[in-house]
C-alpha positions in Angstrom: 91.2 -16.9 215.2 91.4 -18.3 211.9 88.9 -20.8 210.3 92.1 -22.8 209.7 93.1 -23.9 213.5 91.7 -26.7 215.0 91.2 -28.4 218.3 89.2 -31.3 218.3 86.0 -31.3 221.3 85.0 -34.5 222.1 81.0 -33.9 222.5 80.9 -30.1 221.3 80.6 -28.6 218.3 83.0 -25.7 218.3 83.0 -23.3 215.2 85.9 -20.9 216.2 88.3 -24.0 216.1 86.6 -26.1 213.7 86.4 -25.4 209.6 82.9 -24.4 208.8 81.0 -27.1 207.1 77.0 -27.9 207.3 75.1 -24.6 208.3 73.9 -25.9 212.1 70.5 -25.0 213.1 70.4 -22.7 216.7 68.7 -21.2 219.2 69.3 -17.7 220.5 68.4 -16.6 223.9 68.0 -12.8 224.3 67.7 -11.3 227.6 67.4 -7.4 228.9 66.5 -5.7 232.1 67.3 -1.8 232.1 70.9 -1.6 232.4 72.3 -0.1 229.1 71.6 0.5 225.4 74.6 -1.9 224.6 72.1 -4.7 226.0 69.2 -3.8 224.2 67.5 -7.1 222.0 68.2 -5.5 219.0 71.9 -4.8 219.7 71.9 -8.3 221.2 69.9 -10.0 217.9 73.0 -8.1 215.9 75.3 -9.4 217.4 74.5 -13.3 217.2 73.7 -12.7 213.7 77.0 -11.6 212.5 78.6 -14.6 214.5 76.2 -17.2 213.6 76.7 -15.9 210.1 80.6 -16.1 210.2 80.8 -19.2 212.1 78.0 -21.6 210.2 74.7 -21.2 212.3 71.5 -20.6 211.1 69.1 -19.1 214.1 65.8 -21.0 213.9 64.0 -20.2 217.4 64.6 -17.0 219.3 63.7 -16.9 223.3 63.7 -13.3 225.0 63.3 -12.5 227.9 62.5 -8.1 227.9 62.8 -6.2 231.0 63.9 -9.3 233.5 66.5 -9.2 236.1 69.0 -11.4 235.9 69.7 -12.5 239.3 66.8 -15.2 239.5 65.5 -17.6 237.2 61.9 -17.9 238.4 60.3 -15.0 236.2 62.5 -15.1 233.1 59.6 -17.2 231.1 61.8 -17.2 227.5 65.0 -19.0 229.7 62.6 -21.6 231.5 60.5 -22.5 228.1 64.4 -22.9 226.4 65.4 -25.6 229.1 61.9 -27.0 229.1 62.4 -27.7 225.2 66.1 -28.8 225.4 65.6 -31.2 228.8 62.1 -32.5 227.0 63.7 -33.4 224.2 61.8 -30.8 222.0 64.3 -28.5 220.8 65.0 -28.3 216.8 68.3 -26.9 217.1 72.2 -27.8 217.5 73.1 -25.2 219.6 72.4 -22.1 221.9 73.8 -18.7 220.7 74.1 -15.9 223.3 75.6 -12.5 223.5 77.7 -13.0 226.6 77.8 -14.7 230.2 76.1 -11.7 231.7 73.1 -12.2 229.7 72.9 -16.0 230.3 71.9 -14.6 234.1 73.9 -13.2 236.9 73.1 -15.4 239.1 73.9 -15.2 243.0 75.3 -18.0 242.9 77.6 -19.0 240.0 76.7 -22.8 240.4 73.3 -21.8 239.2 74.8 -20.5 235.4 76.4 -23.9 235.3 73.6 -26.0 236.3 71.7 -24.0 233.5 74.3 -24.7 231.3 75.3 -28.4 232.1 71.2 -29.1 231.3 71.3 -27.8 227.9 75.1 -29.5 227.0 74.1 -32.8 228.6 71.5 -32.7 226.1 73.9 -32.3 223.2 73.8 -28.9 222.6 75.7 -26.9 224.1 75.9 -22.9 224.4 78.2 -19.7 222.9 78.9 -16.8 224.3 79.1 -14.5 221.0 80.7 -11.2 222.0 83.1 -12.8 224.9 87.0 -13.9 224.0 86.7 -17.0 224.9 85.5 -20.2 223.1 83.3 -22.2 225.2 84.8 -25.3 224.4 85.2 -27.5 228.0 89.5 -26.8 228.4 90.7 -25.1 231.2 91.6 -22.0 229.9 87.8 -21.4 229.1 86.6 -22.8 232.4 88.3 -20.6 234.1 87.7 -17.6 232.5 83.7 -18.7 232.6 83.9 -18.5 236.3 85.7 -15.0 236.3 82.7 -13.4 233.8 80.7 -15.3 235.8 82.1 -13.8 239.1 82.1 -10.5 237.5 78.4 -10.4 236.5 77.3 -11.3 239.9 79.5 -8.5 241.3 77.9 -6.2 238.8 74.6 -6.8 240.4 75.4 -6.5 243.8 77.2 -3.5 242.9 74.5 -1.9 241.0 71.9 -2.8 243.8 74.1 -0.9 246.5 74.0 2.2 244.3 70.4 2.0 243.3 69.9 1.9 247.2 72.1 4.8 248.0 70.5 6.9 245.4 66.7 5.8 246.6 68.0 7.0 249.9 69.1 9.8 248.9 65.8 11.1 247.3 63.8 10.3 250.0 66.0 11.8 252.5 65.3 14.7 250.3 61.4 14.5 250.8 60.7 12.5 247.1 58.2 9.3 247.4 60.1 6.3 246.3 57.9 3.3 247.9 55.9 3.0 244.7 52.0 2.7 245.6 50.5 6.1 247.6 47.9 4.4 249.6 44.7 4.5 251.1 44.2 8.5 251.8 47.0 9.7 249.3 47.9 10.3 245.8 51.0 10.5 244.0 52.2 13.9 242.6 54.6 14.4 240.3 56.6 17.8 240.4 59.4 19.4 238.6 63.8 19.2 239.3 62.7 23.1 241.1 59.5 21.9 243.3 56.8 22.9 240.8 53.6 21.0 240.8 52.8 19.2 237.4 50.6 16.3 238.0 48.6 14.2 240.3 49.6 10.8 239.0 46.5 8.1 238.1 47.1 4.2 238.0 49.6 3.1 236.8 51.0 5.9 235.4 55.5 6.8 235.8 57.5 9.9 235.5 58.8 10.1 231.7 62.0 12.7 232.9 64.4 11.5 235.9 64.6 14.8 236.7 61.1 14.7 237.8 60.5 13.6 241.4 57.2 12.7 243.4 55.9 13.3 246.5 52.9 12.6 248.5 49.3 14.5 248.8 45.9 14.1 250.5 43.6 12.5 248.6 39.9 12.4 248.3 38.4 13.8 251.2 36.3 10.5 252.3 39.9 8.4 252.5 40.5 11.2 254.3 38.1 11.2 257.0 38.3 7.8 257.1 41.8 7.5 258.2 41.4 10.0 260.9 38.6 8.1 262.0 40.2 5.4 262.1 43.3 6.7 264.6 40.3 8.4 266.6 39.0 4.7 267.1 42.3 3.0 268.0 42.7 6.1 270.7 39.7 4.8 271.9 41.0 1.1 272.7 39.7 -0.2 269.8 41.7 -2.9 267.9 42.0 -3.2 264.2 39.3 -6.4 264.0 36.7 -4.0 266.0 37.3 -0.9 263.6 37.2 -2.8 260.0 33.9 -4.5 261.3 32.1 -0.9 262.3 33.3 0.4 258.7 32.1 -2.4 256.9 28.4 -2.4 259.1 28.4 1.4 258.5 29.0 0.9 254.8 32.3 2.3 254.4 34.3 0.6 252.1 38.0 -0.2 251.2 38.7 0.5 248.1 34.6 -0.8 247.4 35.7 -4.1 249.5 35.2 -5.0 253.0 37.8 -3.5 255.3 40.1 -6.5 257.0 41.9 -6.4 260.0 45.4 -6.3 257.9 44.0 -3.1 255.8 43.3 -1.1 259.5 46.7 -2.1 260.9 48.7 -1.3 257.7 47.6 2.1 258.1 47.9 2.8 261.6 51.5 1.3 261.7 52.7 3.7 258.9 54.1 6.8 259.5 53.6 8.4 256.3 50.0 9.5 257.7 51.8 11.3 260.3 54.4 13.2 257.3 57.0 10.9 257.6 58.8 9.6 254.2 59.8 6.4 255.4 61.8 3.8 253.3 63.5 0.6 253.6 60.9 -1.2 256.1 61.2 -4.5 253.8 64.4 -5.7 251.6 64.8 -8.2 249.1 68.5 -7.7 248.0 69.7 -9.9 244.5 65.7 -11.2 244.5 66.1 -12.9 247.8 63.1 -13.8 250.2 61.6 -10.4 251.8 62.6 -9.5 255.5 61.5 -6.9 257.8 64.2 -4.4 258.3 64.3 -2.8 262.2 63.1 -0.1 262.5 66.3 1.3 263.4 67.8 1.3 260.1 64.6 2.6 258.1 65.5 5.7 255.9 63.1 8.4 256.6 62.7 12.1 256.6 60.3 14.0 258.6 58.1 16.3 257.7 58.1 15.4 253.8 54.6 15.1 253.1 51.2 16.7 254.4 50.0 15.0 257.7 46.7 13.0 257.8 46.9 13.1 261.4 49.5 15.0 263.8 52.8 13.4 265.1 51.6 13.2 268.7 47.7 11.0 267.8 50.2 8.9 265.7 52.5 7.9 268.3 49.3 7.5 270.8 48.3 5.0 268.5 51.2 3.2 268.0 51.4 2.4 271.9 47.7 1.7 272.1 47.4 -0.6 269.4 48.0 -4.6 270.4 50.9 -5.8 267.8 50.1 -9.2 268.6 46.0 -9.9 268.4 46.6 -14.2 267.1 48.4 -14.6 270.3 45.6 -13.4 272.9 43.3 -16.4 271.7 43.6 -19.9 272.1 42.4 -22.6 269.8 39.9 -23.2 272.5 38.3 -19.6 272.9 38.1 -19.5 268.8 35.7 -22.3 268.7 33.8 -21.1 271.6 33.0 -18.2 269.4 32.5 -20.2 266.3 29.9 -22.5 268.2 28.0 -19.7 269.7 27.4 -18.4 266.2 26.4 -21.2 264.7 24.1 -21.6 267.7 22.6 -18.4 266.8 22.7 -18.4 263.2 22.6 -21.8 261.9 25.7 -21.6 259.7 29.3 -20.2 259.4 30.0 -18.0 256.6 33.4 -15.8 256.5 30.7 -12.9 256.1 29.0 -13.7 259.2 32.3 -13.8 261.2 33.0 -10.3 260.0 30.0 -8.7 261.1 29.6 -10.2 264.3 31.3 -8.6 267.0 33.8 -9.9 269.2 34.8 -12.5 267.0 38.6 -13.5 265.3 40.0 -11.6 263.0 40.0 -13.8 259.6 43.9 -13.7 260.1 43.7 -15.3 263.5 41.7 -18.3 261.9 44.1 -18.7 259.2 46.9 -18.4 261.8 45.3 -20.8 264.3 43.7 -24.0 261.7 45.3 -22.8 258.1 41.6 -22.2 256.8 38.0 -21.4 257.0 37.2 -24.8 256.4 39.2 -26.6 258.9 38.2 -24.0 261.4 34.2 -25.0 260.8 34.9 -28.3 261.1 36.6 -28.7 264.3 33.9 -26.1 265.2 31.1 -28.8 264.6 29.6 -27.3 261.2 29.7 -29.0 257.9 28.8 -26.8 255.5 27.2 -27.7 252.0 30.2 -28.7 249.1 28.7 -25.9 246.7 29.5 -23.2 249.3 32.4 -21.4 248.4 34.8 -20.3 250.8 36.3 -16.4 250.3 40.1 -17.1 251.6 40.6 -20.7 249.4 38.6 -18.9 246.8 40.8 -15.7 246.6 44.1 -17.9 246.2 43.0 -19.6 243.3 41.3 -16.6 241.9 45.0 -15.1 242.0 46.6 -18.1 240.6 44.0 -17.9 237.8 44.7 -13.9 237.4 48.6 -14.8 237.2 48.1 -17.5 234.8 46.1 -14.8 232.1 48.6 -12.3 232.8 51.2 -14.1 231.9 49.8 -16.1 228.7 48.7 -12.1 227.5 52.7 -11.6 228.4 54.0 -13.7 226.5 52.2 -13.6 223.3 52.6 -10.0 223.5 56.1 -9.3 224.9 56.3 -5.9 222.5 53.4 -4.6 223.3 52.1 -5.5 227.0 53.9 -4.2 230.1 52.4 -5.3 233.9 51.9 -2.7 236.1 50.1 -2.4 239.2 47.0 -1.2 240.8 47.6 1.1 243.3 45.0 0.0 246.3 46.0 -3.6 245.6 48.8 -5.5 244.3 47.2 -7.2 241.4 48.2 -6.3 238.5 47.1 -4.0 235.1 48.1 -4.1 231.9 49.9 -1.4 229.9 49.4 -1.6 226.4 52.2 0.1 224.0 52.7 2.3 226.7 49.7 4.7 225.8 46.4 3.4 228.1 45.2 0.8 230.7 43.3 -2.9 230.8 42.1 -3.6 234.5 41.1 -7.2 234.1 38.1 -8.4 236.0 37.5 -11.9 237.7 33.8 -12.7 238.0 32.9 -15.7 240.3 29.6 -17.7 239.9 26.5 -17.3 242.1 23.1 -18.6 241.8 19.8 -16.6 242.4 16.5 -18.0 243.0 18.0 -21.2 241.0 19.2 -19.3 238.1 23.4 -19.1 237.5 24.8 -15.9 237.0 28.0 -13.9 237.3 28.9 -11.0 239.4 30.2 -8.2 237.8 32.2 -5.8 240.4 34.9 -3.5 238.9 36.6 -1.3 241.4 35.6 2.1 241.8 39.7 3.3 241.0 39.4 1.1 237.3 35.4 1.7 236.2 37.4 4.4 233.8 39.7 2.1 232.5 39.3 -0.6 229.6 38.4 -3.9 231.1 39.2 -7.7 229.7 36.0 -9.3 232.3 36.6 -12.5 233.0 34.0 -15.3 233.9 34.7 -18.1 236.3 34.2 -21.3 236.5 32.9 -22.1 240.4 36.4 -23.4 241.7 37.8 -20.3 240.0 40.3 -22.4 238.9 38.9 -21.6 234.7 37.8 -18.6 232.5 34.7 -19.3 230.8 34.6 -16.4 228.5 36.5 -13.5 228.1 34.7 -9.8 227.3 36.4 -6.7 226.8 34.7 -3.5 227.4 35.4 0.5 226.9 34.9 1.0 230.5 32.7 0.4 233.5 32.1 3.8 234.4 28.3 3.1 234.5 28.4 -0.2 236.5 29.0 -0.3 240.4 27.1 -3.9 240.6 25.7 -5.6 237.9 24.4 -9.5 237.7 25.3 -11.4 234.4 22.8 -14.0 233.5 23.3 -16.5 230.6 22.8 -15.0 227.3 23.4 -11.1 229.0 22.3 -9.0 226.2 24.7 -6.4 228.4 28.0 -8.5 227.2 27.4 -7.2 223.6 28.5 -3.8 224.4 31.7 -5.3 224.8 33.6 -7.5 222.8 33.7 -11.2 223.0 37.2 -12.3 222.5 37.3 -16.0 221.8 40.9 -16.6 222.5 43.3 -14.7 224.2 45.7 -14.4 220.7 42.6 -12.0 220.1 43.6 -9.5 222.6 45.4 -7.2 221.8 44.0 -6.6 218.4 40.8 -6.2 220.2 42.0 -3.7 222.7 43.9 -1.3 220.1 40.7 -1.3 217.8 38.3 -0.4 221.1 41.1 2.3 221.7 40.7 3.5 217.9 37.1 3.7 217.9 37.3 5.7 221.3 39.5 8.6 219.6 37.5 8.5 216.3 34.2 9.4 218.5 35.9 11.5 220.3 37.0 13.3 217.5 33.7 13.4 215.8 31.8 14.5 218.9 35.1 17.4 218.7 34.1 18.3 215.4 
């Protein structure tokens, strides 16, 4: 189309039917999942460049979003900061540049593009699609062939999702792990195209060949035991409350926490301890909400792994166990038990309620009175306002541990990936794809009088760098951050003010500190290590 033609817009500005005049300031929104070199940022970045160049932009505010699916907006941060800035008013740009519909999002439902895209041209500037045919200038001909792309890139993804399925299927049909995370009593090991052994896999660590495959193995021999002894107790008619409370008061631990109710059953109910390779038992098609799938339509194999325990204790178990504990106590009988404890004990702590037997699961409360707190009141106890309380705690400890992740995210896009621990689903931090930060969430105590943090890393991490992080006491607010080598040395420690033991890490003072800290830790590492070498 030559810079000649013209059709008038009434509230766009449209440079492939308009003569080029003023350069206009824009925006350019990059987005990538793992689809195809064509979509890489850089291809993408090429792209609007030559068009903003032959059409009279000048891009003055890039937002990417690296490694982000498409079908949802919820975690694509670079999209949801670019309508925050253009619906606030904020934006210091004319115009949105992008390379084509399919990048904009392939939504699930098309209305959700438009909405996207109504915000942003309600607010005066509206958006190009720089590698489509089309101009996106409001007439028919263009509206319509919007809602075919549109149409298209949704299709893509549903398309793309039902062969991603069928090949996941596939491998584990042929014996390869494909549920990501081994779990309690196994380890991930990666083995050649042929079968050959190569590697036990550690945290957070991925196959670098796709013709390399994985498969499950016993791993250490106390996760071991303990899983057997676990089924030997359920055989017993023990239920999965009863069995994490004689771990925890015989000091075996879960991962270096107290065993829960959820932690026994989750391993009881799988049958990968028994050999199975089981797949499938959850789905969340296009990003929907999670569902159980039935049983029925699980894809397993059998047989594809080593056995913890054999096929026949397994099943035992599985028609011992009680699948529905919340429902065998009333409201009633739960504070029965909570006012014969505090009878005996004086208080209610969620500590005292695990180690007392034949008392709810911690589950069960929530279930029944939505929290420890509402539970001890309707119980009769009142407990002091400085006494924290584990389950309320934990969520905002979480929200807190998103929060950093995401802030490191973002000012690091190149060089920080999230991964994921492998006992838990919180998550780790690859930096430039080479080694590990666990990050560490220390809440507040007080001993004889005298504040303090309490330093915990998990055995699995001690090994890996660590960014420690120290709470306020609604662990709702990082105090300090520290980042530290290791923890190999530490199973416990107490942090008083003024710990002479923080300066064997690193203070960083703001979290745009980072990742310069982490790489020069890294370097220092390899120089000693070279010198004690040489």
């Amino acid at each position: 189309m030559s810079g000649t033609e013209s059709c008038p817009v009434a509230d766009a500005y449209n440079p492939r039917m308009q003569p080029q005049r003023n350069i206009i300031p824009a925006a350019q929104y990059l987005r990538m999942s793992d689809e195809a070199q064509q979509y890489s940022l850089d291809n993408q970045r090429t792209a609007i460049q030559e068009y903003a160049a032959r059409y009279g932009f000048a891009v003055v505010e890039t937002y990417a979003d690296a490694g982000k699916s498409g079908v949802i907006a919820t975690n694509r941060t670079g999209l949801r900061q670019l309508l925050a800035d253009v619906v606030n008013g904020d934006a210091k740009y004319k115009a949105i540049l992008v390379y084509d519909v399919s990048r904009w999002g392939r939504f699930v439902d098309n209305d959700e593009a438009a909405h996207y895209e109504f915000l942003c041209s309600s607010s005066g500037i509206p958006l190009h699609y720089c590698a489509e045919q089309f101009s996106n200038d409001g007439t028919v001909a263009s509206s319509l062939l919007k809602a075919v792309k549109r149409s298209m890139a949704t299709e893509f993804s549903r398309e793309l999702g039902e062969k991603v399925f069928r090949g996941k299927s596939r491998l584990v049909q042929m014996g390869y792990w494909v549920g990501g995370v081994a779990g309690y009593g196994y380890r991930r090991l990666m083995v050649s195209a042929d079968g050959k052994p190569k590697q036990l896999m550690r945290l957070g660590e991925s196959k670098n060949l796709t013709t390399d495959r994985v498969i499950l193995v016993p791993g250490p021999k106390e996760q071991v035991e303990c899983v057997k002894r676990i089924f030997s107790e359920v055989l017993k008619g023990k239920g999965c409350t009863v069995i994490a409370r004689d771990l925890n008061q015989n000091g075996i631990l879960h991962y270096g926490k107290l065993w829960t109710h959820q932690d026994v059953f989750d391993i009881v109910t799988h049958p990968k301890y028994a050999g199975w390779n089981v797949w499938h038992r959850s789905t969340a098609r296009l990003r929907s909400k999670e569902q159980r799938v039935d049983s029925a339509d699980w894809i397993t194999r059998k047989g594809s792994f080593a056995p913890i325990v054999d096929q026949k204790t397994f099943d035992r178990a599985q028609a011992m166990l009680p699948r529905h504990a919340d429902s065998l106590w009333s409201n009633e009988e739960i504070l029965q038990k909570l006012r014969g404890l505090l009878a005996e004990k004086g208080r209610l702590t969620e500590t005292l309620i695990l180690k007392t037997t034949g008392m709810p699961n911690p589950k069960t409360l929530a279930a029944h009175f939505g929290s420890y707190r509402r539970a001890y009141e309707a119980a009769g106890y009142k407990p002091p306002k400085e006494e924290g309380f584990r389950y309320e705690q934990c969520k905002r400890t979480l929200c807190l541990r998103q929060t950093v992740v995401k802030k490191i995210k973002e000012m690091f896009p190149k060089n920080v990936e999230i991964t994921h621990a492998s006992h838990r689903s919180h998550a780790v931090l690859q930096i430039d794809h080479s080694f590990l930060v666990s990050m560490l969430f220390c809440r507040q105590k007080r001993r004889r009088g005298k504040l303090h943090w309490v330093v915990e890393p998990h055995p699995a991490e001690r090994g890996n760098m660590t960014l420690l992080c120290k709470m306020n006491r609604l662990h709702n607010q990082v105090l300090g951050f520290y980042l530290f080598p290791h923890m190999n040395e530490y199973r416990s420690h107490r942090s008083f003010r003024n710990d002479p033991w923080l300066r064997t890490g690193i203070k960083v003072r703001s979290l745009s500190e980072f990742y310069q800290a982490a790489t020069g830790i890294r370097e220092l590492n390899r120089s000693e290590l070279l010198i004690a070498a040489g």
